[in-house]
Every structure is written in C-alpha cells, then in structure tokens.
N, C-alpha and C positions, 0 to 999 in steps of 0.2 A: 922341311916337309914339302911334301910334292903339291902344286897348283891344281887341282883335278879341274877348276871351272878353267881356268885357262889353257888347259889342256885339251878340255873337251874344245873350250871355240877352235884352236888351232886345227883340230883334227876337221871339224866340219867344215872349218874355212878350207885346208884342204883339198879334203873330199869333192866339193862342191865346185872347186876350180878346174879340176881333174876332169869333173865331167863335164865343164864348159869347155874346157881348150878341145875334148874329143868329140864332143859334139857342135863345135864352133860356133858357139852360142853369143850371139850379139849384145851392146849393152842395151839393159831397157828391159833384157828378159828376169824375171823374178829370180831363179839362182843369181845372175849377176848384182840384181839386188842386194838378196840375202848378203850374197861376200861383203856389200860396200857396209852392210849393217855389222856385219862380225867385225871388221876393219875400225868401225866405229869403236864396240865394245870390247874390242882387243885393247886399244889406244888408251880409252877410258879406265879398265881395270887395271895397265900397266901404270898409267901416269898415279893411279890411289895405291897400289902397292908401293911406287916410289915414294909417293914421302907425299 
C-alpha cells in the first residue's frame, strides 16, 4: 500500500527546494527552514516504518 504521508513530505520537500535554488534563497530563510524540518520528519517516519 502506497505511503500517502510520506508522499506528501516528499513532494513538499520538493516543491519547496525548487523554489529556493530559483529564487536563491539563503539559509535562515523560513522555506529553508521548513525543508530542514521535512528532513527531520522524513528521517523520523522512515526510521518507525523500518522496524
């Protein structure tokens, strides 16, 4: 069965990086944020689906 929450972070982590590398967005700014916090709960929900 398909992951849909981890799905969804993926696609927002993403999205979100997308439009920092085109808008050259430095770290500190809140998207760059957001990604380190998806990055977090990426990590988090992968390491509790492994085992």
């Amino acid at each position: 069965m398909a992951d849909l929450y981890l799905k969804a972070l993926e696609a927002e982590r993403k999205s979100l990086w997308a439009a920092c590398r085109l808008k050259g967005l430095p770290k500190g700014t809140p998207e760059r944020q957001r990604i380190e916090e998806l990055d977090q709960l990426l990590a988090e929900h992968k390491a509790k689906k492994a085992g």
